[in-house]
N, C-alpha and C positions, 0 to 999 in steps of 0.2 A: 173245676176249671183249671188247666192246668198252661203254663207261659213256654212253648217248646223253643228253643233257639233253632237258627239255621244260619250257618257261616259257609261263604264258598270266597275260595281263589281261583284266577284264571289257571295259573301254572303251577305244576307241581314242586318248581324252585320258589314260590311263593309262601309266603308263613300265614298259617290260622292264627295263630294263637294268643295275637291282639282283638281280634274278634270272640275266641273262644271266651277270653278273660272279659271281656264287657257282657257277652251274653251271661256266665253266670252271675255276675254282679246285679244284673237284672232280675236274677233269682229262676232263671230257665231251671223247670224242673227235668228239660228233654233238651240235650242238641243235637244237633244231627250237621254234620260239616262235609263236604267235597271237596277236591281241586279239579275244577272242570270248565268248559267256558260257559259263560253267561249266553252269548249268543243268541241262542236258542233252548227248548229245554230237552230237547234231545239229550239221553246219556247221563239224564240227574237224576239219579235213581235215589239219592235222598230227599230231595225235593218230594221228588214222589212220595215216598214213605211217610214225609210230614205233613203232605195234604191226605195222606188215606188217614194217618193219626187221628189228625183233628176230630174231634166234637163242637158241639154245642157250648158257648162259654169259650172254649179256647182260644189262647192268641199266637199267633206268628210272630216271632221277632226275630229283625234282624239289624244289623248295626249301621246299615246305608240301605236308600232305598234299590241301587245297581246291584246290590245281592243278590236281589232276587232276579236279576234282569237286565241286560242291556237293550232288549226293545220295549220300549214304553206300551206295543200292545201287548205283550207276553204279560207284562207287571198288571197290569191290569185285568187282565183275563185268569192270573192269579190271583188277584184281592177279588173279583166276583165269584172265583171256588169257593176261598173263605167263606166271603159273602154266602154263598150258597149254604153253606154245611153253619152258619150262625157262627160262625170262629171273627175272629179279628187280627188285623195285621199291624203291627206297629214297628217304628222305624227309630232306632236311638239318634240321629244324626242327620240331620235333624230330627227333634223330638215330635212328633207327629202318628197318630193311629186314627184306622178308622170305626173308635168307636161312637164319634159322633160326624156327621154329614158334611163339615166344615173341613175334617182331617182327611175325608175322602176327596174333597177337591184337592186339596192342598199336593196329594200324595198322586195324584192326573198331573197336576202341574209341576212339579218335580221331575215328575217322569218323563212328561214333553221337553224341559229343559236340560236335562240332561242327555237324551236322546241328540236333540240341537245341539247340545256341546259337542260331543264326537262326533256329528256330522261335519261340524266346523273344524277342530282339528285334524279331519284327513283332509280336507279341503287345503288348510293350510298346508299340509306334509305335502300335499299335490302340487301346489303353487310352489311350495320348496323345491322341490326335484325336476321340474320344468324351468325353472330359475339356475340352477346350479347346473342343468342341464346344458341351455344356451351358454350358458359360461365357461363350460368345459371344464368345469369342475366335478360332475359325478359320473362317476363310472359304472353304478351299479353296482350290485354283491360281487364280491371277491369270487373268484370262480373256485373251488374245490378238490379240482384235480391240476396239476398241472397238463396243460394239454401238448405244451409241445414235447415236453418229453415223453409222453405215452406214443407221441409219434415218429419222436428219435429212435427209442427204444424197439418202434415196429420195425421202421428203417432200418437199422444196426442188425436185421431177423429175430428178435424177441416176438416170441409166441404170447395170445394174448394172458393165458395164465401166469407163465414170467411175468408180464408188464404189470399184473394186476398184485403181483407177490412183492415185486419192487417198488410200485406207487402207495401200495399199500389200499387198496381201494379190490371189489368186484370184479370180476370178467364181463360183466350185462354193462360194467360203465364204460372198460376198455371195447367193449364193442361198438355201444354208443359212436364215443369218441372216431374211434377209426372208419366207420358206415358213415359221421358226419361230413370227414375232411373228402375220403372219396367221394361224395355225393359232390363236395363243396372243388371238385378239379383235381384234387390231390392224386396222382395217379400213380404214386408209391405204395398206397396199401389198397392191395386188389381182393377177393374174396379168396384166393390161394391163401395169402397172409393170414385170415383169417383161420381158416381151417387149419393153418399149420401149428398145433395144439396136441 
């Protein structure tokens, strides 16, 4: 019977390695770690790896139940592979496995509950930005390129590779850009301007 650890992070500016250190302390004889989203299990190719692993006797551990999972039927459909294959899942944080039938509700209800939690936080992030909205307070992401000056710059006859050398940005954006304002009335930059490259 062997105790495999599995550590993931969403992002790749995020750190393993407070999860790495509690899975050995656990005495993981296998870990297997990602940075990748929980979302879905699309793309976790370790994940994978540690359910083909598995035997009989073995356990899964991981340091939160969202490890494995940000949708509670994913997490689940995960602890019934287990299930399947005789292996066990067990969660340091709370302390909870399903080797006996109490630790499997326990780890449904967990899972429901946290599910519920981040539905309720983008609810709130919504009600935020509707609020701040009406207020005149949010404006939205910062836009990326300057736009009036890709359009000064067309103005003034910069070609859109100039404008793109100068903004420091693409030609696909400077096109973008300049196809928007003329769609948008702008009848200073025509398809000539364009082509003039």
């Amino acid at each position: 019977m062997a105790r495999i650890g599995y550590a993931r992070v969403s992002t790749t500016d995020q750190d393993l390695e407070t999860q790495l250190a509690k899975l050995k302390v656990e005495g993981c004889e296998v870990i297997r770690s990602e940075k990748v989203s929980g979302g879905s299990r699309d793309g976790r190719a370790e994940l994978a790896t540690v359910l083909d692993f598995l035997r009989p006797g073995d356990e899964l551990v991981v340091t939160r139940l969202d490890r494995l999972g940000r949708d509670t039927r994913d997490v689940l459909n995960l602890i019934y592979e287990c299930e399947q294959k005789s292996a066990f899942v067990t969660v340091l944080d709370p302390h909870v496995s399903t080797r006996g039938e109490m630790g499997h509700i326990v780890l449904t209800v967990l899972g429901m509950v946290a599910q519920m939690e981040r539905r309720f936080i983008k609810e709130r992030q919504r009600d935020g930005i509707e609020q701040a909205k009406r207020g005149g307070v949010y404006k939205g992401g910062k836009q990326r390129l300057d736009r009036g000056r890709v359009l000064q710059l067309s103005a003034d006859g910069s070609g859109p590779s100039e404008i793109a050398r100068v903004v420091g940005c693409s030609r696909m954006q400077v096109y973008r850009i300049l196809q928007g304002s003329e769609a948008s009335s702008s009848p200073r930059t025509t398809r000539a301007s364009l082509a003039n490259d």
